[in-house]
C-alpha positions as CSV (number, residue, x, y, z in Angstrom):
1,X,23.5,-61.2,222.7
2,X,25.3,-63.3,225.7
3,X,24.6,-62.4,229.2
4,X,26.8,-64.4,231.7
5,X,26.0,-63.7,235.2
6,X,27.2,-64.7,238.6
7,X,28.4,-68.5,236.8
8,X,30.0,-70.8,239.3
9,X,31.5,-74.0,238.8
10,X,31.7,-76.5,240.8
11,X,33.9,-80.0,240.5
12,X,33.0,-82.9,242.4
13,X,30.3,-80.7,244.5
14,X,33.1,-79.6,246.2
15,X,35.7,-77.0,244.5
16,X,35.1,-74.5,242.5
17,X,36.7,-73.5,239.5
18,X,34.9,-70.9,238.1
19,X,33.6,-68.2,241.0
20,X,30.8,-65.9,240.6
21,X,31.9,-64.1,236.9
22,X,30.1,-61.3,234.9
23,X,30.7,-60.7,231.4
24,X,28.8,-60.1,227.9
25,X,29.0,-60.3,224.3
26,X,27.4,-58.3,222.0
27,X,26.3,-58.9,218.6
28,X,29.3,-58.9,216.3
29,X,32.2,-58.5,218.8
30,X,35.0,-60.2,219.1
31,X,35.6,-60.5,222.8
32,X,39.1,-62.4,224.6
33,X,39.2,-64.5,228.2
34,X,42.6,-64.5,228.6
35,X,44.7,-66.1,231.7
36,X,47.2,-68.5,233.3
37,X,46.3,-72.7,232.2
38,X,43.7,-73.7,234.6
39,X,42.3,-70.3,235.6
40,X,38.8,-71.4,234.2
41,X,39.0,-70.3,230.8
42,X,37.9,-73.5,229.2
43,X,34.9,-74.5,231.8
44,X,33.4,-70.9,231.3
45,X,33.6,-71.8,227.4
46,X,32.1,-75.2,228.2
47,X,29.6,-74.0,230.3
48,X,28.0,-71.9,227.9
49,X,27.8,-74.8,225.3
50,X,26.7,-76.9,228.7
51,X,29.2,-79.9,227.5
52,X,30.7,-79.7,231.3
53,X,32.9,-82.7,231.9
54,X,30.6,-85.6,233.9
55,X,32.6,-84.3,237.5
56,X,31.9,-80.4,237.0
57,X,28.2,-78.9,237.1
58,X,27.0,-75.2,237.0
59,X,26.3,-74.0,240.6
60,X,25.0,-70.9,240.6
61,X,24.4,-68.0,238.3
62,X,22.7,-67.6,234.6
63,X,23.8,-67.8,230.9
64,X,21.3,-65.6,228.9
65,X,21.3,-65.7,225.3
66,X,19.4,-63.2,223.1
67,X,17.7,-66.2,220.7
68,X,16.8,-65.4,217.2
69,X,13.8,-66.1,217.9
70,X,11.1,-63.4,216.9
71,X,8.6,-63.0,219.7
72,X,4.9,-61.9,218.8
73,X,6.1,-58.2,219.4
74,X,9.4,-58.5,217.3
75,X,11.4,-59.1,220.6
76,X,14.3,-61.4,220.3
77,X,13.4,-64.2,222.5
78,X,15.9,-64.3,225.9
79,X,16.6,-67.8,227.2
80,X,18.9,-68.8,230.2
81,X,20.9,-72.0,228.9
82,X,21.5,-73.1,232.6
83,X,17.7,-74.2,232.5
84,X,17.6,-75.6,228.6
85,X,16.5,-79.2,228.1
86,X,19.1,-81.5,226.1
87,X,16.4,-81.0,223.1
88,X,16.4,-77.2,223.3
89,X,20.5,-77.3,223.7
90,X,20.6,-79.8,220.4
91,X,18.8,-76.6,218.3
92,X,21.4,-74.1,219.1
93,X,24.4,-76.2,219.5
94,X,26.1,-75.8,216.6
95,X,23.1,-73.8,214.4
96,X,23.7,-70.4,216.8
97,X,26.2,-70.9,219.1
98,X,29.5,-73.1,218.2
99,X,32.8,-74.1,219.6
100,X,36.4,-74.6,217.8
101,X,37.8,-76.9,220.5
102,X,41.2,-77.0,222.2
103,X,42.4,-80.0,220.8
104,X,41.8,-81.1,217.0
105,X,43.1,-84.1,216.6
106,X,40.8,-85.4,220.0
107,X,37.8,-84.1,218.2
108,X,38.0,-85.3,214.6
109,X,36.7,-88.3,214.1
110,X,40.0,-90.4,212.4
111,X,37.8,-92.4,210.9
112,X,35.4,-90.0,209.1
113,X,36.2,-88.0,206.2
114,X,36.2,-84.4,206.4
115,X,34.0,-83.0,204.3
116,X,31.5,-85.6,206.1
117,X,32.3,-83.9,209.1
118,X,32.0,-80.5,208.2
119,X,28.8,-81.4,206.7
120,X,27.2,-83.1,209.5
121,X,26.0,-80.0,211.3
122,X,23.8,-78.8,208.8
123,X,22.2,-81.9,208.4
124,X,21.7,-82.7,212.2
125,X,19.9,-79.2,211.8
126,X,18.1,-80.3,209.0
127,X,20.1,-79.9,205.4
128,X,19.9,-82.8,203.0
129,X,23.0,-84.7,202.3
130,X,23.7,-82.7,198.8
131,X,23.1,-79.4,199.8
132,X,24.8,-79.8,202.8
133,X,27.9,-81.6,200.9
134,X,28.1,-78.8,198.6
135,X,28.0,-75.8,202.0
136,X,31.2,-78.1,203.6
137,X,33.0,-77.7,200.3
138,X,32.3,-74.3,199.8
139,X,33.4,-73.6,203.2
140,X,36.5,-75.2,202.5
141,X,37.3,-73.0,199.5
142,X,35.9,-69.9,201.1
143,X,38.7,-70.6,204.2
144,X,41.4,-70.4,201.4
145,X,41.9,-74.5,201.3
146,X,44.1,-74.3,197.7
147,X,43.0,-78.1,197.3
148,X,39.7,-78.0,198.8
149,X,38.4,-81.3,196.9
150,X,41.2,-83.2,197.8
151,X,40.6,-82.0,202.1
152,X,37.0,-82.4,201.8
153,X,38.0,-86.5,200.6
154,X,41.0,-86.4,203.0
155,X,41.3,-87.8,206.4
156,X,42.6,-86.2,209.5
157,X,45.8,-88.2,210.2
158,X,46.5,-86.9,206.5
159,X,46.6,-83.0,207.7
160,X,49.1,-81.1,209.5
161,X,48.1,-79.8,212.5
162,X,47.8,-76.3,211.2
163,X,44.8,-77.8,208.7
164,X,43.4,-79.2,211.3
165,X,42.7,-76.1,213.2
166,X,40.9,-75.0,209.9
167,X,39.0,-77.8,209.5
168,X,37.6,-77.1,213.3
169,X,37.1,-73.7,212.3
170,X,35.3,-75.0,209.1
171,X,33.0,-77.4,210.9
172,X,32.2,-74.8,213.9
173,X,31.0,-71.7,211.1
174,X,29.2,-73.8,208.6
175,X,25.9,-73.0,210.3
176,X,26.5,-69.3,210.1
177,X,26.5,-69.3,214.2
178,X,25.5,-66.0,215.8
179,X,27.9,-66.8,218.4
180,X,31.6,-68.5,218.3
181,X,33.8,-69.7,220.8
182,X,37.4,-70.1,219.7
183,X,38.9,-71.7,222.3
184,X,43.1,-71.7,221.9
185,X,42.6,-72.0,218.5
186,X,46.4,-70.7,217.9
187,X,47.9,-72.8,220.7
188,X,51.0,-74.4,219.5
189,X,51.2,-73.4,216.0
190,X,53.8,-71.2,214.3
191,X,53.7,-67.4,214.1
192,X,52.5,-67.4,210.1
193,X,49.4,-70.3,210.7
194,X,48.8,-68.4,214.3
195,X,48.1,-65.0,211.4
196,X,46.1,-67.4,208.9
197,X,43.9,-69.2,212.0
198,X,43.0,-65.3,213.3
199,X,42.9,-63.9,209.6
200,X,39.9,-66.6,209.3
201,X,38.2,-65.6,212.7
202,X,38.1,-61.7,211.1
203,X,36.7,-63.3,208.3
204,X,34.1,-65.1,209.6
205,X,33.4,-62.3,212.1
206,X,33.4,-59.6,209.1
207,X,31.0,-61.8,207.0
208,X,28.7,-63.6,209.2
209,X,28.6,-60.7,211.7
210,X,29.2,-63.6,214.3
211,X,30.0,-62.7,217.8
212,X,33.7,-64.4,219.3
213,X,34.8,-65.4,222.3
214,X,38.6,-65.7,221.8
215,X,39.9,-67.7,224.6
216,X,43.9,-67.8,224.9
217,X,46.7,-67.2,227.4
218,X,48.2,-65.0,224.6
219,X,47.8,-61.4,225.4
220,X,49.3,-59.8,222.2
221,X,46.8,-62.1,219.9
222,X,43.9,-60.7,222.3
223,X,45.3,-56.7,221.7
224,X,46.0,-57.5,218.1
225,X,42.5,-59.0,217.4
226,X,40.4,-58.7,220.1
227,X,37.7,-55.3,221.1
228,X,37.2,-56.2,224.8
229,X,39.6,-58.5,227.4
230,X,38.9,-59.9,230.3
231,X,41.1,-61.3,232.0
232,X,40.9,-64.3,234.7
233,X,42.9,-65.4,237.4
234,X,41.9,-68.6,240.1
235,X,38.1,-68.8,239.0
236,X,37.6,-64.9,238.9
237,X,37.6,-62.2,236.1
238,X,40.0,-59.7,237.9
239,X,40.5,-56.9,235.2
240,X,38.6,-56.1,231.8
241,X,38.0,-53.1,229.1
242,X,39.6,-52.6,225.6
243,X,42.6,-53.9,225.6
244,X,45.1,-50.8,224.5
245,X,43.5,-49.3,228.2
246,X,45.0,-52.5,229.8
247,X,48.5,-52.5,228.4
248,X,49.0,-49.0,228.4
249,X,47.7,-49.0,232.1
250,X,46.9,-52.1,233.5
251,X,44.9,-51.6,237.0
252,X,45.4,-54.8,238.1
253,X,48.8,-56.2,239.5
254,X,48.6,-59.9,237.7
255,X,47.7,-57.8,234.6
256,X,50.3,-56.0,235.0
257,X,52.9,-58.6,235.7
258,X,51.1,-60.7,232.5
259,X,52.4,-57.8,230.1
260,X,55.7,-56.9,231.6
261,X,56.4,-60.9,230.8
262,X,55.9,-60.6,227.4
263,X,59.0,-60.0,225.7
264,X,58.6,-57.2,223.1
265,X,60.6,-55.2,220.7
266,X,60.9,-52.2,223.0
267,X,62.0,-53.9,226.1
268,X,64.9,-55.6,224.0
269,X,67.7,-55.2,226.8
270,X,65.8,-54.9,229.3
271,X,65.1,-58.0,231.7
272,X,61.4,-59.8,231.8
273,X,59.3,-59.1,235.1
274,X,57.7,-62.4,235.4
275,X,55.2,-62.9,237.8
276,X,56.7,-65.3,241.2
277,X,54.7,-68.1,242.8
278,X,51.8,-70.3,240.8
279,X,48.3,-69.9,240.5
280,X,46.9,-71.8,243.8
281,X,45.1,-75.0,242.4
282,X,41.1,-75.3,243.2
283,X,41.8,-77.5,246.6
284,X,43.9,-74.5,247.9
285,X,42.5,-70.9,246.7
286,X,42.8,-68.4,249.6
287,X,40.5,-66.7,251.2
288,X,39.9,-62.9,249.6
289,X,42.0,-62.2,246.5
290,X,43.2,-65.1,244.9
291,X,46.5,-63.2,243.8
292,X,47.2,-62.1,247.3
293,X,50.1,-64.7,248.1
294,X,51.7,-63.7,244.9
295,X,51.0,-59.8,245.2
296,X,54.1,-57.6,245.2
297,X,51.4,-54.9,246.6
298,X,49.5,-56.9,249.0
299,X,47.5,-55.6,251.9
300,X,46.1,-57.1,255.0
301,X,42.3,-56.3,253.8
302,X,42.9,-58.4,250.3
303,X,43.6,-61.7,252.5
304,X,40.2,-61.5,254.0
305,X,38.1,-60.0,251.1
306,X,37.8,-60.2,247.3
307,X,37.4,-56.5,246.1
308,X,34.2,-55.2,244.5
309,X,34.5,-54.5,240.7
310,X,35.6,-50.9,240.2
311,X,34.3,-49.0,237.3
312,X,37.8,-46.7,236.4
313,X,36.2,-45.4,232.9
314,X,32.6,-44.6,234.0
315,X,31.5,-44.4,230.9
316,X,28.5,-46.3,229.5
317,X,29.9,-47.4,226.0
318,X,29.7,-51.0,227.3
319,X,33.6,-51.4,227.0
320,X,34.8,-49.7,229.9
321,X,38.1,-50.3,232.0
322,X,37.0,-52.1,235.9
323,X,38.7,-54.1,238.2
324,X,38.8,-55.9,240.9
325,X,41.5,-54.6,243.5
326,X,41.2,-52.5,246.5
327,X,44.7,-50.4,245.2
328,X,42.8,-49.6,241.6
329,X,42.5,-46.0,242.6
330,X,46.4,-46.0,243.6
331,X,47.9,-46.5,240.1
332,X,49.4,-50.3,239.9
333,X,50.3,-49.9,236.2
C-alpha cells in the first residue's frame, strides 16, 4: 500500500536526519518505527504526510502510495507523494492517509469544540455539516467515550490528557483512512490508558482494515501490538522483521542493547545492560555505522562503511528478519 524508498532528509540543506531508508506497509498491517528521541522517527512520519517543518525538505528517494483509485484496467492507481501538488496532498490528507500527532494539546484547537473538530475532516472532504456532526459523535461513542455528548460539546482544556489522545485518535479515523500514522500516541500516559489508546488502534485496524504505522521508543508496545519493527538509529533503519525474531535474537548490537534495557519480569535480580554513549546528533554522525563509537563489537571496516542490509530469514513472506551490520552472520544476540 506504502512504498518508501531511499527517503532522505535534509535540514537546513545541510544535515541530514533521515538517510537513505527502505520500508513498506501493506494493506491492513500494523507496522512499528521504533528508536532513541531524535533518530528520525517523527520526520519519516512527517514526510509521508509532506507537513515537514519550514527548515527540513525531502532530498532524495520516493514515497509510493497504492491510491484507491481504480485505473481503466482495475489497477489501483500508484502515486509518489514526493511529487504531489498541495491540491492533490489536500485529497488524501486526512480522507486516506492520517496522522495522530505527538502532542495533543499543541494540535487541538483550545478554542474549538470537539466534536467541531472531529467533524471538520469530513466536511473539508466534502460531508455536510449534519451528517458529518452526526459521524464525529458516533465516533465518539464507537471509541467507548461513556459521555460522548457531553465530549463532543466539551473543550480541550476540559479533558485529561488521556482523552485527549482519543480525541486525536477520533479526529485522525473519522474518514475511515486506508493508512494511519500513530505517532507516540502512548507517550507519557499511564500503563491502563497506554492499554485503552492501543486497544482503540486494534479496533480501528480490525474494523476499518486500516494500515498503522506505530511510531514509539517503546519496544514492548511494538512486540505486544505490532506485526513488523523496524528499528532506527542516527537517520538509518538498522534492524527489522517480526518482532518475537528480534527479541528472541536480535542481529543487531543497538537492538540488542535496546532490549536488554528493558527491565522485565524475568530479569528481576539481574542488572540492566543499558547501552553507553548518546546517539551522535545530525552535525556530528560518523562516517560508516552510526553506532560504531558506541559498539561494544566494533570493527575497523564499520568506521569507514555502513553495511549493506542482510537478508538473515530469506524467505519471501514480506516480514523477514535483515540487518544492517557486517557481524550479522556472527550471532550478536
Amino acid at each position: 500500500m506504502l512504498e518508501v524508498k531511499n527517503l532522505s532528509v535534509n535540514i537546513n540543506n545541510h544535515f541530514t536526519a533521515v538517510d537513505g531508508i527502505n520500508f513498506s506497509l501493506n494493506a491492513g498491517g500494523i507496522t512499528a518505527l521504533a528508536g532513541e528521541s531524535g533518530c528520525g522517527k517523527t520526520l519519516t512520519a512527517l514526510s509521508i504526510m509532506r507537513l515537514l517543518p519550514p527548515a527540513a525538505k525531502i532530498s532524495g528517494g520516493e514515497i509510493r502510495y497504492n491510491a484507491g483509485l481504480p485505473t481503466e484496467n482495475g489497477v489501483n492507481k500508484t502515486v509518489n507523494l514526493c511529487s504531489l501538488d498541495e491540491k492533490s496532498l489536500c485529497a488524501i490528507r486526512g480522507k486516506e492517509i492520517a496522522m495522530i500527532y505527538q502532542e495533543p494539546r499543541e494540535s487541538l484547537n483550545p478554542l474549538m469544540r470537539i466534536g467541531k473538530q472531529i467533524a471538520e475532516s469530513l466536511i473539508l472532504h466534502g460531508e455536510n455539516k449534519k451528517t458529518a456532526d452526526k459521524a464525529a459523535l458516533d465516533m465518539l461513542q464507537n471509541l467507548k467515550f461513556t459521555d460522548a455528548e457531553n465530549i463532543f460539546n466539551a473543550k480541550p482544556y476540559q479533558l485529561s490528557g488521556g482523552m485527549c489522545r482519543r480525541v486525536m485518535i477520533a479526529i485522525a479515523a473519522i474518514c475511515r483512512p486506508r493508512i494511519l500514522i500513530a505517532d507516540e500516541p502512548t507517550a507519557s500516559l499511564d500503563p491502563e490508558t497506554q492499554r485503552h489508546i492501543l486497544a482503540l488502534l486494534e479496533q480501528i485496524n480490525r474494523e476499518f482494515g486500516t494500515a498503522i504505522l506505530f511510531i514509539t521508543h517503546d519496544l514492548l508496545s511494538a512486540r505486544q501490538f505490532c506485526s513488523r519493527l523496524l528499528v532506527m538509529y542516527a537517520g538509518k533503519i538498522i534492524e527489522e522483521g517480526p518482532p518475537d525474531a528480534l527479541f528472541t535474537l536480535p542481529a543487531h548490537p543497538y537492538t540488542a542493547g535496546l532490549i536488554g534495557s528493558i527491565p522485565r519480569r524475568e530479569n528481576r535480580g539481574r542488572p540492566l545492560t543499558g547501552i553507553p554513549g548518546r546517539m551522535p546528533s545530525i552535525e556530528d554522525r560518523p562516517p560508516g555505522c552510526p553506532f560504531a563509537p558506541r559498539c561494544p563489537k566494533v570493527q575497523e571496516r564499520c568506521r569507514s562503511a555502513f553495511p549493506p542490509q542482510t537478508d538473515l530469514t530469506c524467505n519471501t513472506d514480506g516480514n523477514a528478519h535483515k540487518v544492517c551490520c557486517f557481524l550479522s552472520g556472527a550471532g550478536n544476540g
